[in-house]
C-alpha positions as CSV (number, residue, x, y, z in Angstrom):
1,X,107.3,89.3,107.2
2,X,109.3,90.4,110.0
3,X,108.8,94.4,111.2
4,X,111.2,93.2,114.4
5,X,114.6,93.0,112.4
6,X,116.1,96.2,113.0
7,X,117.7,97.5,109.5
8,X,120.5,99.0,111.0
9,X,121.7,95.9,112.5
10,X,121.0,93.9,109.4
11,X,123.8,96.6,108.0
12,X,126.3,95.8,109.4
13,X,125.9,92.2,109.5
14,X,126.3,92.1,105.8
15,X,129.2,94.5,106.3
16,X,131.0,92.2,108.6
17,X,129.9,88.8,106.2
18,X,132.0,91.1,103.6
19,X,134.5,92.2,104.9
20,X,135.3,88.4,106.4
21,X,136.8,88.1,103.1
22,X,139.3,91.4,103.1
23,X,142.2,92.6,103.7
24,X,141.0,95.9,105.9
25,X,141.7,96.5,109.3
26,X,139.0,95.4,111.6
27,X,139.3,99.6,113.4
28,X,138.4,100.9,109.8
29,X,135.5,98.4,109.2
30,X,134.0,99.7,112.4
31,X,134.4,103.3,111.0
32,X,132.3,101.8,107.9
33,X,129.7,100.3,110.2
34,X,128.9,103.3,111.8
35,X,127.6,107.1,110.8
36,X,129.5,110.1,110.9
37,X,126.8,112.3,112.1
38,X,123.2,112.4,112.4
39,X,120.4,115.1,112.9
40,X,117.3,114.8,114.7
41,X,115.2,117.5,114.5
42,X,111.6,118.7,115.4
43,X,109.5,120.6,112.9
44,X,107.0,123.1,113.7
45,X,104.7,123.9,110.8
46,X,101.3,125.5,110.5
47,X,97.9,124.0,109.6
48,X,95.8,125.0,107.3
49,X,93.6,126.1,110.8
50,X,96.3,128.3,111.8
51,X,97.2,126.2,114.4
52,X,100.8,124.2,114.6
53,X,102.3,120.6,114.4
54,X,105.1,119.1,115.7
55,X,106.7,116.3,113.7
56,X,110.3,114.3,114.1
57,X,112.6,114.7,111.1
58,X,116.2,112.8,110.7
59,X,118.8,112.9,107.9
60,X,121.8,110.3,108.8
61,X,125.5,111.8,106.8
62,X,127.1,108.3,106.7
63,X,130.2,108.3,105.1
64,X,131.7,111.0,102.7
65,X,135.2,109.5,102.2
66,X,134.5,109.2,98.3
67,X,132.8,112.5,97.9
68,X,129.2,114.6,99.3
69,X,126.6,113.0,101.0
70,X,124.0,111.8,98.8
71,X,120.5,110.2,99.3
72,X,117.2,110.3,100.0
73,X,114.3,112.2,102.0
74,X,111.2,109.8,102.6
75,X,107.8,110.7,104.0
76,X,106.5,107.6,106.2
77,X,104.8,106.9,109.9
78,X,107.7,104.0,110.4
79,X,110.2,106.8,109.8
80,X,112.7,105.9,112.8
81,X,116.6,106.9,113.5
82,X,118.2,103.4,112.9
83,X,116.0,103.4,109.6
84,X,117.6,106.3,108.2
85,X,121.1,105.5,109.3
86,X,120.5,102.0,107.7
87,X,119.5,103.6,104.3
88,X,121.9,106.0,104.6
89,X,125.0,103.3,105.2
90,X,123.3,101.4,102.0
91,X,123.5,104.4,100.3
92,X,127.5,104.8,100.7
93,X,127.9,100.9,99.3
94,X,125.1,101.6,96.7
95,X,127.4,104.6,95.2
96,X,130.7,102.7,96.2
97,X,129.5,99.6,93.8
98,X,128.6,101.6,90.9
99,X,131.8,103.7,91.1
100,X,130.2,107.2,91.4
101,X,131.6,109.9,93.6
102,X,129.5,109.7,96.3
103,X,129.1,109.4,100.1
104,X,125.9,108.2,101.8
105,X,123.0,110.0,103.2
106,X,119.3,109.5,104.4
107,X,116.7,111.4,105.5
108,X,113.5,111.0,106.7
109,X,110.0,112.6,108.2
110,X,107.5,110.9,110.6
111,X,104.7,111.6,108.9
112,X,102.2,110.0,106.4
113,X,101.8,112.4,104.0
114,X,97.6,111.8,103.2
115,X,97.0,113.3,106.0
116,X,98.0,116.9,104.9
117,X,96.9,118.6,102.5
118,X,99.3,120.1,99.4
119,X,99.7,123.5,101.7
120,X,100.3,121.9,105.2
121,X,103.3,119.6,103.1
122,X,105.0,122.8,101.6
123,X,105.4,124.3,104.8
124,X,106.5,121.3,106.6
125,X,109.2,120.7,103.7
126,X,110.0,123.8,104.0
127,X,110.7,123.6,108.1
128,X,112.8,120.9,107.2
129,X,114.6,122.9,104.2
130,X,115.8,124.9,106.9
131,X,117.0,122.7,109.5
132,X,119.2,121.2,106.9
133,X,120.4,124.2,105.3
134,X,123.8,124.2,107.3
135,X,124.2,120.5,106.3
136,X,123.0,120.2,102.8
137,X,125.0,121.8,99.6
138,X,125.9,121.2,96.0
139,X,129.5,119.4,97.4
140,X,128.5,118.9,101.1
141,X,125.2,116.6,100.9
142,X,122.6,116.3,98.2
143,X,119.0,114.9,98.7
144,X,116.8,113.8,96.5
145,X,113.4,112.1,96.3
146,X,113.0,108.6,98.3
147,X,109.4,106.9,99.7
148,X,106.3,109.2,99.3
149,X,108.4,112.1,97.8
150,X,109.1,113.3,94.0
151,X,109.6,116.0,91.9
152,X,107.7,118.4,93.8
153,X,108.9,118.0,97.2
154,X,112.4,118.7,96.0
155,X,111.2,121.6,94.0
156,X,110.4,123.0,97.2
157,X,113.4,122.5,99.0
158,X,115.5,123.8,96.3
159,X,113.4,127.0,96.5
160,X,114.1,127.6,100.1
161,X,117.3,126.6,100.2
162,X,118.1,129.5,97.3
163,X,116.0,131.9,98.6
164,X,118.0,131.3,102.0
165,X,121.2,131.9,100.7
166,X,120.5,134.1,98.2
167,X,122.1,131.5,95.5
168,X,121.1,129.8,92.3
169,X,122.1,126.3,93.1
170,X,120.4,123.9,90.9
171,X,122.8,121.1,92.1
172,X,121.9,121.4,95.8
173,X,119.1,118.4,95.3
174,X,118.4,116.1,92.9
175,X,115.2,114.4,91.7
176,X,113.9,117.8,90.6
177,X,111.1,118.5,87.6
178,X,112.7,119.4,84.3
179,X,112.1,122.9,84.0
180,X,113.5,123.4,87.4
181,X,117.0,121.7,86.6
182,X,115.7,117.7,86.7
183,X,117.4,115.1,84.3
184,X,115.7,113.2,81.3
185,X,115.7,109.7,83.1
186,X,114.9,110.1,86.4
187,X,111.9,109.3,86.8
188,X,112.6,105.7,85.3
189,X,115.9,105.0,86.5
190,X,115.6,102.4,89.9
191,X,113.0,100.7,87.8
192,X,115.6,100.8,84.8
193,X,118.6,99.6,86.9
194,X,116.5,97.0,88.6
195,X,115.5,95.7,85.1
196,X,118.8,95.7,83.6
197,X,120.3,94.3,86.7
198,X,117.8,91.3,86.2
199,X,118.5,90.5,82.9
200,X,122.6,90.5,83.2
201,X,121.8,88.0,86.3
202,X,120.2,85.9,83.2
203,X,122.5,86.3,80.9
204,X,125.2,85.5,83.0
205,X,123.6,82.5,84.0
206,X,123.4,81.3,81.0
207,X,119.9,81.9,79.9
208,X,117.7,84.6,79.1
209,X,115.3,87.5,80.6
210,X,112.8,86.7,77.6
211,X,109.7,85.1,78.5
212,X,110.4,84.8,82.6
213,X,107.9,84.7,84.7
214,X,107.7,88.1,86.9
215,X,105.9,89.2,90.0
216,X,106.4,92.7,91.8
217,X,106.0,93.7,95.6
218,X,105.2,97.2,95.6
219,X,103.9,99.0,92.8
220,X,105.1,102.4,93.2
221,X,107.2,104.1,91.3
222,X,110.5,101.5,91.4
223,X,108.2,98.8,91.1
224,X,105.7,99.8,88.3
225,X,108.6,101.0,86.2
226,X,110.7,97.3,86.7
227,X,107.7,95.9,85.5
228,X,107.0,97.5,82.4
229,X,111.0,97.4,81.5
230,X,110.9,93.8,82.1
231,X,107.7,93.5,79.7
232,X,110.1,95.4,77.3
233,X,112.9,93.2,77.4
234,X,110.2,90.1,77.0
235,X,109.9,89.2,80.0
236,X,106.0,88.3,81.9
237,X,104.5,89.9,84.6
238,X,102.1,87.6,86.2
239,X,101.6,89.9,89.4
240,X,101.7,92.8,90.9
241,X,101.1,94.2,94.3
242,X,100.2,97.1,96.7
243,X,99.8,97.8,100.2
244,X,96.2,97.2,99.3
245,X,96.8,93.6,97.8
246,X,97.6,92.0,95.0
247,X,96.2,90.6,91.3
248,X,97.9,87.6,89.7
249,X,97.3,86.6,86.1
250,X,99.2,83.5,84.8
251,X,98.8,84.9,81.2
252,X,100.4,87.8,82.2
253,X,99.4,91.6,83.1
254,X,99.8,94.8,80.8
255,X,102.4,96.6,83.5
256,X,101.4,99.9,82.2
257,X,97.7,99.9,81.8
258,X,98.2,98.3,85.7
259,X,99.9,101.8,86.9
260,X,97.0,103.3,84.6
261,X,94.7,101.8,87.0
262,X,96.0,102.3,90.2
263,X,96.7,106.2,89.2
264,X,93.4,106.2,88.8
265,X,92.0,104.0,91.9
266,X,94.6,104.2,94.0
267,X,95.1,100.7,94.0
268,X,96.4,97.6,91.6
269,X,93.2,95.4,92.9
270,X,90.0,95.1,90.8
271,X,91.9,95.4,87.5
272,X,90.7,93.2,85.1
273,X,89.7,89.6,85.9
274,X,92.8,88.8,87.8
275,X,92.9,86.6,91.0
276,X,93.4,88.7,94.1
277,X,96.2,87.6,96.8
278,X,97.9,89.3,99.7
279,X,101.9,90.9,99.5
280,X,102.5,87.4,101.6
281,X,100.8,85.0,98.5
282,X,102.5,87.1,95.8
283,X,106.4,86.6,97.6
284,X,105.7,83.1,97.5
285,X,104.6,82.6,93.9
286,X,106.3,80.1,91.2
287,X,108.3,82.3,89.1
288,X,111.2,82.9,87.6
289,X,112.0,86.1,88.9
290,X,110.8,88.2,92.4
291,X,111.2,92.1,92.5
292,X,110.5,93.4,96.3
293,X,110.3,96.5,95.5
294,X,108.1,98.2,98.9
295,X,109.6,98.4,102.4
296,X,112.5,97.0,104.4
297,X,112.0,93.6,106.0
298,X,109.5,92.1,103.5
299,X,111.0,88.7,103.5
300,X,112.6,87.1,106.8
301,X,113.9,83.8,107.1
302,X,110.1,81.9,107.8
303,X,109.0,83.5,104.8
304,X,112.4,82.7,102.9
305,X,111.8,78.8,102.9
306,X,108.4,79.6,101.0
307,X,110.1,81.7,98.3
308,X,109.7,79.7,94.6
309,X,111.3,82.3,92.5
310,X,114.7,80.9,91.4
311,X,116.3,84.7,91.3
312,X,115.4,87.6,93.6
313,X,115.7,91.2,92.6
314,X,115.5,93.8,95.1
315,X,113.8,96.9,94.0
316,X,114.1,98.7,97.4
317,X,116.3,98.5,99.7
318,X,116.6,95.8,102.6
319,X,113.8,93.7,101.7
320,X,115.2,90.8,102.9
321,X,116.7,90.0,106.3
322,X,119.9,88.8,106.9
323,X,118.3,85.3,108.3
324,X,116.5,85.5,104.7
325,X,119.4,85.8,102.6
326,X,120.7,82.7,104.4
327,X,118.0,80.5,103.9
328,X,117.4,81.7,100.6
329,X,121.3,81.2,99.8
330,X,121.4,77.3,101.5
331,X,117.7,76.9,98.8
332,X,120.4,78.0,95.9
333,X,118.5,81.2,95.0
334,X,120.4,84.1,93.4
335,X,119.8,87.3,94.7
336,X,120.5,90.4,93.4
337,X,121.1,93.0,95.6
338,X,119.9,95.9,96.6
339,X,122.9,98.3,96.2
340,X,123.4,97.0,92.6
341,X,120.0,96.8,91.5
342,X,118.1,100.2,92.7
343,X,121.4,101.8,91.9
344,X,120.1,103.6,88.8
345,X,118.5,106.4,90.8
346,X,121.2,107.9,92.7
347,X,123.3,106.9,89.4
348,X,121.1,109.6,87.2
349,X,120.8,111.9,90.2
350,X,124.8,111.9,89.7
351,X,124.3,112.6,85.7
352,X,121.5,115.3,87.1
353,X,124.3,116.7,89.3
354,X,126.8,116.8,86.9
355,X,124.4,118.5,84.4
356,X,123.5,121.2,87.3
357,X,127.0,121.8,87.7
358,X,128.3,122.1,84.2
359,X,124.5,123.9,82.8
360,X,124.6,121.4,80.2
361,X,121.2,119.2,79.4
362,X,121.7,115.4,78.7
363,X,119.0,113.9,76.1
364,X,117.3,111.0,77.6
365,X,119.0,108.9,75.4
366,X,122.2,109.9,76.4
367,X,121.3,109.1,80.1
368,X,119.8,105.8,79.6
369,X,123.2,104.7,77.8
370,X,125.3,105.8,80.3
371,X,123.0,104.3,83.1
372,X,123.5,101.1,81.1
373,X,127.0,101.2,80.7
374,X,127.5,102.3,84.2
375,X,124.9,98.7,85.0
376,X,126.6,96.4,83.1
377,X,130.3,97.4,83.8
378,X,129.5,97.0,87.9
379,X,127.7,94.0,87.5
380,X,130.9,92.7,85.3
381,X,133.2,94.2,88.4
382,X,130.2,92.3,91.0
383,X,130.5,88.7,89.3
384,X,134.8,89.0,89.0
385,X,134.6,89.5,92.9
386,X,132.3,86.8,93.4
387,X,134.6,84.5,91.1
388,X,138.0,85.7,92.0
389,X,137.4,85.5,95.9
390,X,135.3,82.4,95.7
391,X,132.5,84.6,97.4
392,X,128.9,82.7,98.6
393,X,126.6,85.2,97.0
394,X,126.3,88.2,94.8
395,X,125.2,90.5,97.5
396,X,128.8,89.6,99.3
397,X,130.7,90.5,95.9
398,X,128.7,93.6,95.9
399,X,130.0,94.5,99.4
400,X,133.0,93.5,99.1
401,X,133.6,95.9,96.1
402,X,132.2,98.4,97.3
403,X,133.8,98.7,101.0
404,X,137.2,97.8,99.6
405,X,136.4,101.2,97.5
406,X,135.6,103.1,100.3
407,X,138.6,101.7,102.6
408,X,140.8,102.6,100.3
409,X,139.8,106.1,99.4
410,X,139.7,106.6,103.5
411,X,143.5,105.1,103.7
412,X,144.8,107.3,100.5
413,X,143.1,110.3,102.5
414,X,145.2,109.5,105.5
415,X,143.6,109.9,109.0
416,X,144.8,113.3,111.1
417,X,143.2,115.0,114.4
């Protein structure tokens, strides 16, 4: 594992692998390489002694040629500026490749949130609320959950954000709980995209999702949910991991009593008689199909020439470096990536936004279809690039989709002072 390969960089390598293969001016792929804007910010908040904190805080605005800002707000001590700039590019591609009317964003605190209570994190939400207030909007920039944030967080920065401007603007941030303007979905939906992504990966190559072997990096939200989809679709987890550790079981795991246990622990290890192995042992298992679904960097080339999983699905974003994705190519693994396969979230934060904006509730069946269509009709749009351009890998197609998309809404917009 390599926490040296910086994820910006890594960025706009695969940009410039893409764009090797079209016709856009090499002055506008540098604007697509690069952000538009970025805020660093200190927040002062109070402790629950009274006294005060100060605590960086970044959101990245990437690209908005295709429509507002849109992405994440993640709460994490490896918080850093080329970190959020690197999500925040993803995040343009990630909505580019899906076709939804999006730009990119990211934003992040450098914090780790267990060592505040519930208090001390509303009022440093809250600090940041208000730094962004200028930037953020229902068609400026949306956020929405990411890494160690949820339904409450956003809750909260909806509040102050309407009680600021004096407004009722459900559509300002996405990720929200139900009863506060949230989508039937949500919660599921990276997990949902990831699985689906995995089995049209399958099926396109000719075989099937049912009865693959499984194992999971990460067993948070993206990665607990992929789990118990793939179980769904017939597919076997054999193991799961945390930042803790790992359990394997080569008869396979229940995925949900798993996320049962760790609600309740804190932690995937000591459920049931499993083996116990490190994040390291699990990448390198023999199975059908890998879902990294923690951090950035989990897999760099060293690593890469251990991997036995014959497809790769990435759950979060950047798990693999760019020296990975080549050794992993020249070993004839299939990798699906990133801005195809945890696609689903920002995809429902889109239906959530749409619903915010036209005060109309989706059922949950309603959203998982469309998230399905919208999966299975880019993946169709992924493999075509990949076949027509004679592309070497399906994260390439997926770029090369997506940037053409964004080129061209940038040329059709014309460029004036």
């Amino acid at each position: 594992m390599s926490g040296e390969t910086n994820p910006f960089e890594s960025l706009q390598e695969q940009i410039d692998d893409a764009s090797a293969h079209l016709d856009v001016d090499t002055d506008v792929i540098e604007r697509l390489k690069n952000p538009e804007r970025v805020l660093e910010t200190n927040l002062t908040f109070e402790l629950d002694d009274g006294s005060l904190e100060t605590i960086r805080a970044y959101r990245s605005q990437f690209n908005g040629d295709r429509g507002p800002y849109k992405g994440g707000i993640r709460y994490h001590p490896a918080v850093s500026r080329d970190e959020v700039k690197a999500l925040s590019g993803w995040m343009v591609y990630k909505c580019a490749v899906v076709d939804i009317p999006y730009g990119g964003g990211k934003g992040g605190i450098v914090v780790d949130p267990t060592d505040y209570s519930e208090e001390e994190l509303e009022r440093l939400t809250r600090a940041f609320a208000k730094e962004l207030r200028p930037l953020i909007g229902e068609d400026r920039d949306i956020p929405a959950p990411d890494v160690n944030t949820g339904q409450r967080e956003m809750n909260w920065i909806k509040d102050t954000y309407e009680t600021l401007e004096n407004t009722t603007a459900p559509g300002v941030i996405t990720g929200k709980a139900l009863d506060s303007g949230g989508s039937e979905g949500r919660v599921e939906a990276t997990g949902r995209s990831t699985a689906l992504a995995a089995r049209e990966t399958f099926d396109w190559l000719g075989d099937s999702i049912e009865g693959k072997t499984v194992a999971v990096q990460g067993y948070g939200n993206a990665g607990s949910v992929t789990a118990y989809l793939l179980g769904d679709l017939g597919a076997e987890v054999v193991a799961v991991s945390d930042s803790s550790g790992g359990i394997h079981d080569p008869h396979g795991l229940d995925a949900r009593a798993v996320k049962r246990h760790k609600a309740e622990t804190g932690s995937v290890s000591g459920y049931g008689d499993c083996e116990a192995l490190t994040n390291e042992e699990l990448l390198t298992l023999d199975v059908d199909l890998l879902v990294p679904a923690a951090l950035e960097n989990a897999i760099d080339a060293d690593l890469a020439t251990e991997v036995k999983a014959d497809v790769i699905a990435e759950a979060a974003n950047g798990p693999l470096t760019p020296d990975a994705d080549d050794v992993l190519a020249d070993r004839d693994v299939w990798i699906v990536p990133d801005i195809f396969a945890n696609s689903g979230g920002v995809t429902v934060s889109y239906f959530e936004w749409v619903q915010n904006r036209q005060r109309f509730h989706w059922t949950e069946e309603r959203v998982n279809e469309e998230l399905e269509r919208v999966i299975t009709e880019s993946f169709d749009g992924i493999v075509d690039a990949y076949e027509t351009h004679d592309l070497p890998n399906l994260r390439t197609a997926a770029y090369v989709v997506a940037i053409e998309r964004v080129a061209d809404a940038y040329e059709q917009a014309g460029n004036w002072p």
